[in-house]
N, C-alpha and C positions, 0 to 999 in steps of 0.2 A: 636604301640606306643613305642616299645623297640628302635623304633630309639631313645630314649630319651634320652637311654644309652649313646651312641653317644653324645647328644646333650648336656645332662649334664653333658657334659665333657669329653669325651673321648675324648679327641684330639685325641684317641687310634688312632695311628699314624701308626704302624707297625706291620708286619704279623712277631708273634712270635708262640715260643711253646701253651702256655697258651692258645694264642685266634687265629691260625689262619686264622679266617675269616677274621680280621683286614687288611684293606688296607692302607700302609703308606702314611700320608700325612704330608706335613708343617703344622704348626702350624696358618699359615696366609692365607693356601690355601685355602678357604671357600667353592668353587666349588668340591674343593676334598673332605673336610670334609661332604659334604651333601650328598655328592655318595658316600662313605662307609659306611655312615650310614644307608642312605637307604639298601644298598647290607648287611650290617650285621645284619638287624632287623630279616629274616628266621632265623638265627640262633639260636636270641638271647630270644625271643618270646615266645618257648616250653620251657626254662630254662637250664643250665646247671650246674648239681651237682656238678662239679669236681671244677667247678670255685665257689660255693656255689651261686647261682641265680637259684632261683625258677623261676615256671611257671608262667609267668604273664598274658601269654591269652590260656588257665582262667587263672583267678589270684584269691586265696583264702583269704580270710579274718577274722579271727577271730573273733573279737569283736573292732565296733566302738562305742565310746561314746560321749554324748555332753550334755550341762546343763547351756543352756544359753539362757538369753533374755525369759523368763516362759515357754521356752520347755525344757525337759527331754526328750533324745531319746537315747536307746541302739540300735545298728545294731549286731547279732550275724550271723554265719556263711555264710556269705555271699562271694556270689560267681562273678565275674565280669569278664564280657567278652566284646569284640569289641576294645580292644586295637590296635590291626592288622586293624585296621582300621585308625587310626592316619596317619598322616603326618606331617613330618618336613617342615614349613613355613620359618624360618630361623635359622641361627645358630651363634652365637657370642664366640669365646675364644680367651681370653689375657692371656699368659704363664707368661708373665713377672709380670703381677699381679695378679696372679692364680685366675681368673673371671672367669666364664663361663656361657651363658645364651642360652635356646633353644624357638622355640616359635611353638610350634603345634596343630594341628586342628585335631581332633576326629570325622569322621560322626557320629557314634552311640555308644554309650558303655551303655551294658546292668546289672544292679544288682537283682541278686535276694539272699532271707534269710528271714531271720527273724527279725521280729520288734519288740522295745514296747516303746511306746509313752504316754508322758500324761505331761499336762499343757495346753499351749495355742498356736496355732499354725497360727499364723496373729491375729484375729477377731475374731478365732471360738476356743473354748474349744475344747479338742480332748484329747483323751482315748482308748488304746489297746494294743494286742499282741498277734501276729500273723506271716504268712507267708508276702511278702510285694516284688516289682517289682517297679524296677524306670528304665523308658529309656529315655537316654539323646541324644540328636539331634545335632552335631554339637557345639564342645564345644571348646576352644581356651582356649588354655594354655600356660601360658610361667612359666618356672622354671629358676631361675637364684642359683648358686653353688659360693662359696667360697671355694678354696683347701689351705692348707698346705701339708708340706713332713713330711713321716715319717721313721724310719727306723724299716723294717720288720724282720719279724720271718729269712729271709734267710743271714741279716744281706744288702741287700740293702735301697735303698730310693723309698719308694713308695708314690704317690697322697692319701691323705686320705680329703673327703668331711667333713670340719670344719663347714659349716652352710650351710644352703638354704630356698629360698623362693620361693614363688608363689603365681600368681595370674590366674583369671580364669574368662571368658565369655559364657555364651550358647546362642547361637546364635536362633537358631530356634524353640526349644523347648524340654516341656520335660512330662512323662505321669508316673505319681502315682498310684498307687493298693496297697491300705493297708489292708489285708484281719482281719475277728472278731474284727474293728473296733465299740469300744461302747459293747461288748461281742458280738455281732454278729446282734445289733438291726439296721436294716436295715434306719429305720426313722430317725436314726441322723446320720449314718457314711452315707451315700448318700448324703447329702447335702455338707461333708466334703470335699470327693474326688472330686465329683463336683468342689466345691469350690478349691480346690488345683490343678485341672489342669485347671480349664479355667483362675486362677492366677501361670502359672507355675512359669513365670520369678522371683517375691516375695516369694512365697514357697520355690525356690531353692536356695535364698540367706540364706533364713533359716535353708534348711534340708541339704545343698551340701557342707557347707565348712569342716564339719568334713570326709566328705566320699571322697572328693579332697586327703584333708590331707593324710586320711590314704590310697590313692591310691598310691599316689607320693613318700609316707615315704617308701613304698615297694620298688619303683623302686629307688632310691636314695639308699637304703640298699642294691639293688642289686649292683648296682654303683661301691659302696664303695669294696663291694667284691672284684669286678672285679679288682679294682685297688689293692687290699691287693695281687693280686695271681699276678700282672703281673709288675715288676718293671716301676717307671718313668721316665728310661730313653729308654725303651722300646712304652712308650707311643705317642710318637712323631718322625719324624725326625727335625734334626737344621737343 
């Protein structure tokens, strides 16, 4: 999924000091743009300190939180893999009005951590805190970027990511394990997870928009990095 680096933007155009796995392309070139990205995902996947981008597959997570619609849910250290599994569907950037959108498709991306939940989760009350495993089947992504310039530490002009958004489909499905469910009363957390994967698609609009979020906020802050370390006129050819 690090082609997203890419897709979120990088027009990263040009093999310099900084990154060069970077394949130069035009800005318009879209065929080009989609094969470098492809070609710099090995690189960019394991992480690179020097440019500060951490390891996205795994990719680590601290703490997600969310408190909306009568659920409370914290996600603590939770670890997420199957990014390297993504592909870039299409890629969209306009330099002249620093846009950029990517649209990708995940077969599998897998979490695991810790939970703790309680309020209401659909229809059914629900209560606990524990270890906990969600795998997602097939999941479609688009992110779309806003850029400004800015001028860096080295005294050039560098891309800095002003805003972005996203939105998100799972296509095929997805399978929940919430372990000490109820403290560990078997009688009611069985009916739950029952009930929460034979309704994956409603579950996930519940449980997945903050775990999106905090996936994407990752790779977007890695993004920006890479831009902070690699001037913008470095990032493209005219």
């Amino acid at each position: 999924m690090f082609r997203i680096l890419y897709l979120l933007g990088l027009g990263l155009s040009v093999q310099c000091a900084s990154a060069p796995f970077i394949k130069p392309c035009k800005p318009g070139d879209s065929a080009c743009i989609l094969a470098s990205a492809r070609a710099a995902a090995p690189f960019l996947l394991p992480g690179i300190p020097d440019l500060g981008i951490k390891s996205l597959d795994p990719m680590h997570l601290n703490v997600i939180k969310s408190d909306q619609g009568g659920l409370k849910m914290v996600f603590k250290d939770t670890d997420l893999t199957g990014l390297k599994t993504c592909t870039i569907d299409n890629v969209k950037m306009d330099i002249a009005k620093m846009k950029q959108s990517v649209l990708l498709k995940c077969s599998k991306l897998a979490l695991k951590g810790n939970y703790k939940l309680s309020g209401q989760l659909l229809i059914l009350p629900v209560q606990g805190d524990g270890p906990y495993t969600i795998d997602i089947r097939d999941i479609v992504i688009k992110v779309s970027t806003d850029l400004n310039t800015v001028t860096g530490s080295d005294g050039q002009q560098h891309w800095h990511i002003s805003k972005w958004k996203h939105s998100y489909n799972v296509l095929t499905g997805a399978h929940f394990s919430f372990q000490n469910l109820f403290n560990g009363n078997t009688a009611l957390a069985t009916p739950v997870e029952e009930f929460a994967n034979s309704n994956w698609k409603d579950v996930m609009q519940e449980i997945a928009p903050p775990i999106v979020h905090a996936v994407l906020e990752e790779i977007v802050a890695a993004v920006d990095n890479l831009y902070a370390a690699v001037p913008a006129d470095q990032l493209y050819t005219p």
